[in-house]
Backbone and ligand atoms as CSV (ligand in chain L), in Angstrom:
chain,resi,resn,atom,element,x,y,z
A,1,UNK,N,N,0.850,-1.184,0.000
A,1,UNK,CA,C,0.000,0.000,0.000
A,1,UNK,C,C,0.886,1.234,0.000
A,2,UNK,N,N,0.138,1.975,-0.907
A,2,UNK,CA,C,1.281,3.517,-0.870
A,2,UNK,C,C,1.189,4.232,0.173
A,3,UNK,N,N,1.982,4.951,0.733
A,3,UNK,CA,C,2.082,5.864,1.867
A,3,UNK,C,C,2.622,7.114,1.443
A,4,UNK,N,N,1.783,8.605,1.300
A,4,UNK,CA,C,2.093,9.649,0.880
A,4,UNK,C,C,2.227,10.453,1.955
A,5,UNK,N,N,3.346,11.019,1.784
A,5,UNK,CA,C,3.429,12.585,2.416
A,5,UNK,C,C,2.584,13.593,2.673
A,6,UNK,N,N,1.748,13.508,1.598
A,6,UNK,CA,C,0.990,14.243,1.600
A,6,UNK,C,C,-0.582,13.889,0.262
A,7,UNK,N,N,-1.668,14.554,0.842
A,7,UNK,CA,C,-2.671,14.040,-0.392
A,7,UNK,C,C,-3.771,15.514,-0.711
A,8,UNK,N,N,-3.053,15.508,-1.544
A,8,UNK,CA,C,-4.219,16.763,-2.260
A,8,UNK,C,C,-5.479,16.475,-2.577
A,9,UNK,N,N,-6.821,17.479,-2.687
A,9,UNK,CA,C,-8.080,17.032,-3.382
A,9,UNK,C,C,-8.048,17.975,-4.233
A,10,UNK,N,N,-8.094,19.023,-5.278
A,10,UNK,CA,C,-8.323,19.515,-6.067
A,10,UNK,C,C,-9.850,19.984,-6.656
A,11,UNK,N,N,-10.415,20.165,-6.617
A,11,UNK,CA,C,-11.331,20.571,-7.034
A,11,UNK,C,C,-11.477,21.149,-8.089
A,12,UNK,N,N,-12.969,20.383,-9.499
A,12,UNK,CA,C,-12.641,20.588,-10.685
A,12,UNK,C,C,-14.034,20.517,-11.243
A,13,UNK,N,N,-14.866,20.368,-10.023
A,13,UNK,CA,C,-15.967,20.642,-10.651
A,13,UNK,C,C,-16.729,21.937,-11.000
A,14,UNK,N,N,-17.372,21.460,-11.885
A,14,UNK,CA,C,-18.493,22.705,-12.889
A,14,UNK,C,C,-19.644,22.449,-12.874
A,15,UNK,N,N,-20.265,23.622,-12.928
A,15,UNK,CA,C,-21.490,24.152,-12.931
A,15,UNK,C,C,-22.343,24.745,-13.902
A,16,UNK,N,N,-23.618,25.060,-13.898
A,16,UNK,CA,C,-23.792,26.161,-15.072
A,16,UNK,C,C,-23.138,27.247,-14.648
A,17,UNK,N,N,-23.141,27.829,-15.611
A,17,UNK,CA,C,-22.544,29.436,-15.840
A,17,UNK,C,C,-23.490,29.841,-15.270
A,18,UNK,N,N,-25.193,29.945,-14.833
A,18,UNK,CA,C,-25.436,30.582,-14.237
A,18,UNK,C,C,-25.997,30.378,-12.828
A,19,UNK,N,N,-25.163,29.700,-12.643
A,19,UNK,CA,C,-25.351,29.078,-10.849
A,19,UNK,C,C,-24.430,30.332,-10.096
A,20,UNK,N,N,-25.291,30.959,-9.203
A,20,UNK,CA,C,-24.465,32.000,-8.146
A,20,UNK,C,C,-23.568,31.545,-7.743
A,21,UNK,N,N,-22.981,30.765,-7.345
A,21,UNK,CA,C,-21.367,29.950,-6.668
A,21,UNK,C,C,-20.636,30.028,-7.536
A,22,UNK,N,N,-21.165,29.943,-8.673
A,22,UNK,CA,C,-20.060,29.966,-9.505
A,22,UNK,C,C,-19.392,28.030,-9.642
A,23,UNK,N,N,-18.177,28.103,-9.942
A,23,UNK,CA,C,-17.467,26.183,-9.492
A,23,UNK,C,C,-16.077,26.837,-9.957
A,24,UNK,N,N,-15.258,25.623,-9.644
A,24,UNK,CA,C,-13.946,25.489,-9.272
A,24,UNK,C,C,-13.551,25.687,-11.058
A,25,UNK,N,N,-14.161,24.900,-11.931
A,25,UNK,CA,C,-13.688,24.546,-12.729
A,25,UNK,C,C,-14.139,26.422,-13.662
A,26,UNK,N,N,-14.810,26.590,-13.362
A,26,UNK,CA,C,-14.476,28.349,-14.030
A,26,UNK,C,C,-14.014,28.994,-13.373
A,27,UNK,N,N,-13.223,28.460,-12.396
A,27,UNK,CA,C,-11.948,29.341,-12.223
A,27,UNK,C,C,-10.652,28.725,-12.401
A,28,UNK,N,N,-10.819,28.069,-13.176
A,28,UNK,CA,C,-9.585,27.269,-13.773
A,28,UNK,C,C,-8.694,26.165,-12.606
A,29,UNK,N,N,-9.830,25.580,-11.909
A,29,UNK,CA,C,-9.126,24.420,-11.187
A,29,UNK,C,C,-9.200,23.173,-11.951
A,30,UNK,N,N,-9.382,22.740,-13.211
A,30,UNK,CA,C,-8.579,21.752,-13.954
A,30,UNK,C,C,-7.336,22.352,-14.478
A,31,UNK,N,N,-7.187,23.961,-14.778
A,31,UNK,CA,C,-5.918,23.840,-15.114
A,31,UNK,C,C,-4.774,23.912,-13.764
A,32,UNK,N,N,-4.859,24.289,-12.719
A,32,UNK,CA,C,-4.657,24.257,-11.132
A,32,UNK,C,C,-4.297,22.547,-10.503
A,33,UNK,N,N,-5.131,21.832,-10.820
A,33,UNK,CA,C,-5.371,19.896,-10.741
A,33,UNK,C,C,-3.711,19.987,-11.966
A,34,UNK,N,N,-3.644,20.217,-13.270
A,34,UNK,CA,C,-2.847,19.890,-14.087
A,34,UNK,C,C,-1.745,20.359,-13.776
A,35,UNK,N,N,-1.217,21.815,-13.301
A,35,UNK,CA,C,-0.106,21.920,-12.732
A,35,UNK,C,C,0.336,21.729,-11.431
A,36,UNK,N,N,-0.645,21.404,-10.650
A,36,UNK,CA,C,0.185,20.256,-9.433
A,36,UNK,C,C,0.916,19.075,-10.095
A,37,UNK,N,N,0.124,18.211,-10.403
A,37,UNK,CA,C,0.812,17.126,-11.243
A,37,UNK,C,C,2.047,17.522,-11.767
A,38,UNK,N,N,1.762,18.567,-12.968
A,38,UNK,CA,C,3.321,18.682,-13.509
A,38,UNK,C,C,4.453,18.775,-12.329
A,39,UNK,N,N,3.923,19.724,-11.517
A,39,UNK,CA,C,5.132,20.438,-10.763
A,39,UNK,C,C,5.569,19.291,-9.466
A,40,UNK,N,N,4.618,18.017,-9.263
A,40,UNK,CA,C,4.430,17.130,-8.682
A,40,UNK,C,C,5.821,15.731,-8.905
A,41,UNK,N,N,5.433,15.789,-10.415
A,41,UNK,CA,C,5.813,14.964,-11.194
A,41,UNK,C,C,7.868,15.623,-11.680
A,42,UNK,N,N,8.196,16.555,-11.389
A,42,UNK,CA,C,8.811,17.513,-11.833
A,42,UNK,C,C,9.908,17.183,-10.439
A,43,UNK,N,N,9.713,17.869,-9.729
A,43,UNK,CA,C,10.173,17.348,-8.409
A,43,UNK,C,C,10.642,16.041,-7.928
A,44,UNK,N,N,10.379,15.131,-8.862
A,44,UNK,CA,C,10.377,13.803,-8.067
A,44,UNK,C,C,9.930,13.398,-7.139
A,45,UNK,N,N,8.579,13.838,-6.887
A,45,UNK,CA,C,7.713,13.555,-5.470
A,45,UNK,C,C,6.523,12.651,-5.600
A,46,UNK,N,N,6.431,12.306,-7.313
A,46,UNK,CA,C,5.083,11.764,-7.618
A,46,UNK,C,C,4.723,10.408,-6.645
A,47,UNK,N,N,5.593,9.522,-6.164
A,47,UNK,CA,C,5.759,8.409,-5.081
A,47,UNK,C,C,5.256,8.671,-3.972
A,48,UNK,N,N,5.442,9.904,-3.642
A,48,UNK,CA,C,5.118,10.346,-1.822
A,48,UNK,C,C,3.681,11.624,-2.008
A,49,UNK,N,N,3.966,12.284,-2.892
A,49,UNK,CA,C,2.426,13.444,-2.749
A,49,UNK,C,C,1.627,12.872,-3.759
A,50,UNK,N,N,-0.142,12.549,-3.782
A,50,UNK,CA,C,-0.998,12.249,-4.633
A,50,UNK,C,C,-1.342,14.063,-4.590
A,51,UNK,N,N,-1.834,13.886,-5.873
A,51,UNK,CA,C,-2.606,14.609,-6.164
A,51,UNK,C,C,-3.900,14.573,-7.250
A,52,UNK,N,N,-5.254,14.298,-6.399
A,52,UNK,CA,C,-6.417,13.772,-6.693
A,52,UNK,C,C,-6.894,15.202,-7.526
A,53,UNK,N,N,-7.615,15.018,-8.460
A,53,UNK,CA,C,-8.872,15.955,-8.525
A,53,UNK,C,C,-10.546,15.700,-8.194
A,54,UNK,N,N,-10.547,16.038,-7.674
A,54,UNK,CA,C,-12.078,16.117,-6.641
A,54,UNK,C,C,-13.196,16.711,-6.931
A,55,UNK,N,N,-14.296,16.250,-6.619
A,55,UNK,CA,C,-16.244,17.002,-7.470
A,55,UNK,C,C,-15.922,18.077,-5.913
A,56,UNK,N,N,-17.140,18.591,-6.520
A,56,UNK,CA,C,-17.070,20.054,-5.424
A,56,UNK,C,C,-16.984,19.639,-3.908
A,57,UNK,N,N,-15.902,20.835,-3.507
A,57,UNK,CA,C,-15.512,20.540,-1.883
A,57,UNK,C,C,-16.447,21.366,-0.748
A,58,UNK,N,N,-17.551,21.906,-1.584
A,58,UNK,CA,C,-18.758,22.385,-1.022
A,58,UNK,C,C,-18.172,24.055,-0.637
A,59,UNK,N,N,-17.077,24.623,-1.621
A,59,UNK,CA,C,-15.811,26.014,-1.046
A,59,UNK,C,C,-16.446,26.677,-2.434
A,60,UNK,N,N,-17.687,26.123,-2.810
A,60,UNK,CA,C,-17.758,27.064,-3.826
A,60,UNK,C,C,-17.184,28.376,-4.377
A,61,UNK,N,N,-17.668,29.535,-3.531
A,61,UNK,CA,C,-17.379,30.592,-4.017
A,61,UNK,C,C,-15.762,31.223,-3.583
A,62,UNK,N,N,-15.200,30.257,-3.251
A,62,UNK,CA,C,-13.716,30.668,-2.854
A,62,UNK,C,C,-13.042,29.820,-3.436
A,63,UNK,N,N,-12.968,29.210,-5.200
A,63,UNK,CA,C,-12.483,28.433,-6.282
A,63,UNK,C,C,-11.387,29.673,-6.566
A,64,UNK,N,N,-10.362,28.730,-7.256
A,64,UNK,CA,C,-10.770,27.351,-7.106
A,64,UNK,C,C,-10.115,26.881,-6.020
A,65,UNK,N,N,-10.258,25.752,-5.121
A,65,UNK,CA,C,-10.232,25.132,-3.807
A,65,UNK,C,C,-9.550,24.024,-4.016
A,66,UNK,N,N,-8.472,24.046,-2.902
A,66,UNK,CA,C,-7.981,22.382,-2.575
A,66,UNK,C,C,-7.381,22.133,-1.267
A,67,UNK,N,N,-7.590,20.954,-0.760
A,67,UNK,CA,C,-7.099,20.608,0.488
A,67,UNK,C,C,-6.205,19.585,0.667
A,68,UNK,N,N,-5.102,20.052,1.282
A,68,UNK,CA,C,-4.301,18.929,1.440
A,68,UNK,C,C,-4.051,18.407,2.758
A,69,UNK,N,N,-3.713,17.325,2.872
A,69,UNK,CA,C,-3.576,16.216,4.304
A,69,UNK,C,C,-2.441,15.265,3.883
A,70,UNK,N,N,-2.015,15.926,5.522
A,70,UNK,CA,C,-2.529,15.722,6.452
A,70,UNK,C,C,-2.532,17.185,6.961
A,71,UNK,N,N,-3.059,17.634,7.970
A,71,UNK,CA,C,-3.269,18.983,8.247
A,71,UNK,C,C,-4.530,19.481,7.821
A,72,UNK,N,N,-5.475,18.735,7.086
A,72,UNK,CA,C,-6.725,19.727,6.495
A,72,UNK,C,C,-6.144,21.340,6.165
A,73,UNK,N,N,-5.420,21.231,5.422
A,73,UNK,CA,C,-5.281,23.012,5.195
A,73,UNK,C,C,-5.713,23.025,4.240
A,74,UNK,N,N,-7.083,24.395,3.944
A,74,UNK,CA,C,-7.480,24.654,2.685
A,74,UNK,C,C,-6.826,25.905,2.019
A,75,UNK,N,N,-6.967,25.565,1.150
A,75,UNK,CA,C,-6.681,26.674,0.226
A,75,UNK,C,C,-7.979,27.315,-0.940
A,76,UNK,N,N,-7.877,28.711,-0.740
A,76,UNK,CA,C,-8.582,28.949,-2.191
A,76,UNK,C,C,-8.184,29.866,-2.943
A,77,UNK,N,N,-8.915,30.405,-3.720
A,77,UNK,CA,C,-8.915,31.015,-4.762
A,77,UNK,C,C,-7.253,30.997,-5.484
A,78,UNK,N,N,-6.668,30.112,-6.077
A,78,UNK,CA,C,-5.862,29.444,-5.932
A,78,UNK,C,C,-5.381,29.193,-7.668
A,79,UNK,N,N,-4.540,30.197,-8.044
A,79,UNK,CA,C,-4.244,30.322,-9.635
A,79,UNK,C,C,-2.932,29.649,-9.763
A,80,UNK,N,N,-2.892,28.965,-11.396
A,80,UNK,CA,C,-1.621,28.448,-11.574
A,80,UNK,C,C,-0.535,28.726,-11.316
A,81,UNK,N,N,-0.545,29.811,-11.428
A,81,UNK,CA,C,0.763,30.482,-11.126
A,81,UNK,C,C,1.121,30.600,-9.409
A,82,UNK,N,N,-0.208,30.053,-8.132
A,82,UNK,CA,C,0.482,29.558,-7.181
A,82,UNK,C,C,0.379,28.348,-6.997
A,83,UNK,N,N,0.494,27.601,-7.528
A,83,UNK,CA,C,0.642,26.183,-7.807
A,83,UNK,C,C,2.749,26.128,-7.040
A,84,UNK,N,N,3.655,26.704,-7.722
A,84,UNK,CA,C,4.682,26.018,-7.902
A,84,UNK,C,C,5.087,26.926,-6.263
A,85,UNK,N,N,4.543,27.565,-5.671
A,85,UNK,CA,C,4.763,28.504,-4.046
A,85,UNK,C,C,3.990,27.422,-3.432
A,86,UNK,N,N,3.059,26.915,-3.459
A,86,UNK,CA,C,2.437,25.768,-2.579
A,86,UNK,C,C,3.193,24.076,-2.340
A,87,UNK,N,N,3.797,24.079,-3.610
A,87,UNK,CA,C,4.572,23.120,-3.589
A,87,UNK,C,C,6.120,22.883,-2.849
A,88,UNK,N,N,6.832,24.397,-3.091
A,88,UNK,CA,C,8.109,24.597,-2.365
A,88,UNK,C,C,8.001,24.499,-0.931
A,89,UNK,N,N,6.817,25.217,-0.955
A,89,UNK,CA,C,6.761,26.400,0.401
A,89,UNK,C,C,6.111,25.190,1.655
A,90,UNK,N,N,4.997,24.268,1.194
A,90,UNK,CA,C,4.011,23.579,2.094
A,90,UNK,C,C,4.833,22.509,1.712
A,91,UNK,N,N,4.531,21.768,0.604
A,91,UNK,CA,C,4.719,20.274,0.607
A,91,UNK,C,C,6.302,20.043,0.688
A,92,UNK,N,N,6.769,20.357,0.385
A,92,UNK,CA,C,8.454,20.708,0.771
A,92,UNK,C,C,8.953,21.262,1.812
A,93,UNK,N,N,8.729,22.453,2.043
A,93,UNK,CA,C,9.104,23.328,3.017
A,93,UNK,C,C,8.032,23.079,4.590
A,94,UNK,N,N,6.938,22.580,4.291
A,94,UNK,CA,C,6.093,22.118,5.474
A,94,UNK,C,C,6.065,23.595,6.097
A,95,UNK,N,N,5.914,24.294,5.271
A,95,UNK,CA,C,4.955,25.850,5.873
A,95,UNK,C,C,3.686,26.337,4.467
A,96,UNK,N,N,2.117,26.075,5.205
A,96,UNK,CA,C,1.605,26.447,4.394
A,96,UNK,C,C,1.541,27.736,3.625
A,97,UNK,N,N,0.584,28.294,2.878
A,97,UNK,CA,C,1.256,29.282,1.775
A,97,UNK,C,C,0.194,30.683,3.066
A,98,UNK,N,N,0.252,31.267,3.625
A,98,UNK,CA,C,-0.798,31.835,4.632
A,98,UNK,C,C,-2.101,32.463,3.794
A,99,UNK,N,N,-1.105,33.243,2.732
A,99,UNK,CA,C,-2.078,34.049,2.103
A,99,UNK,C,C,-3.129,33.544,1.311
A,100,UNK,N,N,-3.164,31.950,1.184
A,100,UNK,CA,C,-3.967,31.388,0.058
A,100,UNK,C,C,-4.676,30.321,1.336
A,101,UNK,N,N,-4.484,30.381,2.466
A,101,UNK,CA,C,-5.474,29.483,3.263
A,101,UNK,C,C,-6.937,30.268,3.829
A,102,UNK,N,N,-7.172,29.218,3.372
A,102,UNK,CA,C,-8.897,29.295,4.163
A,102,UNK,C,C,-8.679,29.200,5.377
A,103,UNK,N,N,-9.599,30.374,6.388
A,103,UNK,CA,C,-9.543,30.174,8.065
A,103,UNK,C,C,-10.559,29.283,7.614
A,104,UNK,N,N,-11.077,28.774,8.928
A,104,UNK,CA,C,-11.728,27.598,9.677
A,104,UNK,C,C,-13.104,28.374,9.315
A,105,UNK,N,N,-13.485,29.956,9.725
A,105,UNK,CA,C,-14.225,31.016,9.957
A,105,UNK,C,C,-15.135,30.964,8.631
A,106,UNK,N,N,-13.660,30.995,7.114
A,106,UNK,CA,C,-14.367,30.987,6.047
A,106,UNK,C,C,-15.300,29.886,5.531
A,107,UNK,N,N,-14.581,28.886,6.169
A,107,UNK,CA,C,-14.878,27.354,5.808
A,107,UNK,C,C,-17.071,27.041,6.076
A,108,UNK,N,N,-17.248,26.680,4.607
A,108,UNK,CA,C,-18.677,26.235,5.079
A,108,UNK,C,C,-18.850,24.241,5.487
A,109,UNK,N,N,-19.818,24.162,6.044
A,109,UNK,CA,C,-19.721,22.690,6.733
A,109,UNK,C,C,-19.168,23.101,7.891
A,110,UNK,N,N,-18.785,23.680,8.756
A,110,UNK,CA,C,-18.496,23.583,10.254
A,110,UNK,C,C,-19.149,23.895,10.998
A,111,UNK,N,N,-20.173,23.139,12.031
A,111,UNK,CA,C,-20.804,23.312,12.601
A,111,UNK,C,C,-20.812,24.085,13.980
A,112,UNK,N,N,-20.990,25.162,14.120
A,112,UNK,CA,C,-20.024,25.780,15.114
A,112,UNK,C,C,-20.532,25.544,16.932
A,113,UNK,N,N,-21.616,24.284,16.757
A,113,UNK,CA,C,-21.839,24.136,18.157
A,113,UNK,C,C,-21.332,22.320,18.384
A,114,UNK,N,N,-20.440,22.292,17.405
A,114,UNK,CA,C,-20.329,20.640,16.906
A,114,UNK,C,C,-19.101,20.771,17.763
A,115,UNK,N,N,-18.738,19.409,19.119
A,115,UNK,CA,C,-17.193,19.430,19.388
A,115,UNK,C,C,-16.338,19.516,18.613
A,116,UNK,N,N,-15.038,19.857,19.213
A,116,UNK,CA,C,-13.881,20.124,17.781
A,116,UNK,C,C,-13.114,18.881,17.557
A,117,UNK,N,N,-12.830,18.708,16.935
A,117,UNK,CA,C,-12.672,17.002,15.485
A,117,UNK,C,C,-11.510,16.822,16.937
A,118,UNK,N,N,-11.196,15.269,16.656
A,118,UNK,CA,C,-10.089,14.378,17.540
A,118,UNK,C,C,-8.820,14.675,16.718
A,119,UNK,N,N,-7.882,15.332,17.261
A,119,UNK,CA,C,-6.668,15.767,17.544
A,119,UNK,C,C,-5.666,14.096,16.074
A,120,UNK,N,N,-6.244,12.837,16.625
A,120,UNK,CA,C,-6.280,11.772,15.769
A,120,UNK,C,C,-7.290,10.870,15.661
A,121,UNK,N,N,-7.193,10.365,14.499
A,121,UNK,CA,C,-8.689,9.307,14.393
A,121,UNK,C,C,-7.522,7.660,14.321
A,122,UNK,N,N,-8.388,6.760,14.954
A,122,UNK,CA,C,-7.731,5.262,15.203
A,122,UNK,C,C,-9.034,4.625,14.077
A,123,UNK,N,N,-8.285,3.159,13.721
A,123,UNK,CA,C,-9.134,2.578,13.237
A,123,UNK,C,C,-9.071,1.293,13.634
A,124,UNK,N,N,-9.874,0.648,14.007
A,124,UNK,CA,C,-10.210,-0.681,14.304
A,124,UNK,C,C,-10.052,-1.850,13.220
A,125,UNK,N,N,-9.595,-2.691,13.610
A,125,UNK,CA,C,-10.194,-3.947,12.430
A,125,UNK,C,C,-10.423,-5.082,12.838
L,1,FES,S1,S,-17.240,23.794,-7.170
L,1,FES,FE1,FE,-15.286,23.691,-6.193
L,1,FES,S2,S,-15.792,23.665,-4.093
L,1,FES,FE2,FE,-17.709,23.585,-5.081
């Protein structure tokens, strides 16, 4: 079984053009999904970082969106051209990029009277 460093989701889904959210993919997160890979693949990291592309991460209007883990750090609005600063800086350098993360605050899905997530999750078998 592979064991990555790290695992991206990407986000690449689309919408109509006239859906208020807007989607990832008109803001160019398939071309965002394509230069991770390159710059992935480029590096010699393709063994240790996946990088998935993903249907909507529910970050609609803050496309295009991706999260990587371990850490849940999101990112949005998120153009090719910072593709190759996310890669040095986080997945290499293990400091996320600040200016391109989503607070917790922005984040939709968090229930704000919900306890806060386990520090680690175990799994049984
Ligand atoms: S369309 Fe990308 S998060 Fe919803």
């Amino acid at each position: 079984m592979a064991a990555f460093t790290h695992h991206l989701f990407i986000c690449t889904n689309e919408r109509a053009a006239d859906d208020p959210r807007g989607c990832c993919a008109g803001r160019g997160g398939l071309e965002v999904a394509s230069a991770f890979k390159r710059a992935i693949h480029e590096r010699g990291l393709k063994r240790i970082v996946r990088a998935n592309k993903a249907g909507c991460l529910d970050q609609c209007a803050a496309g295009a969106t991706l999260v990587v883990y371990p850490g849940g750090v999101w990112y949005g609005r998120v153009e090719v051209e910072d593709v190759e600063e996310i890669v040095e800086q986080h997945l290499i350098g293990g400091r996320p990029v600040e200016r391109l993360v989503l607070p917790p605050e922005a984040l939709t899905g968090i229930d704000p009277d919900a306890p806060p997530p386990p520090d680690e999750v175990s799994f049984s078998r």
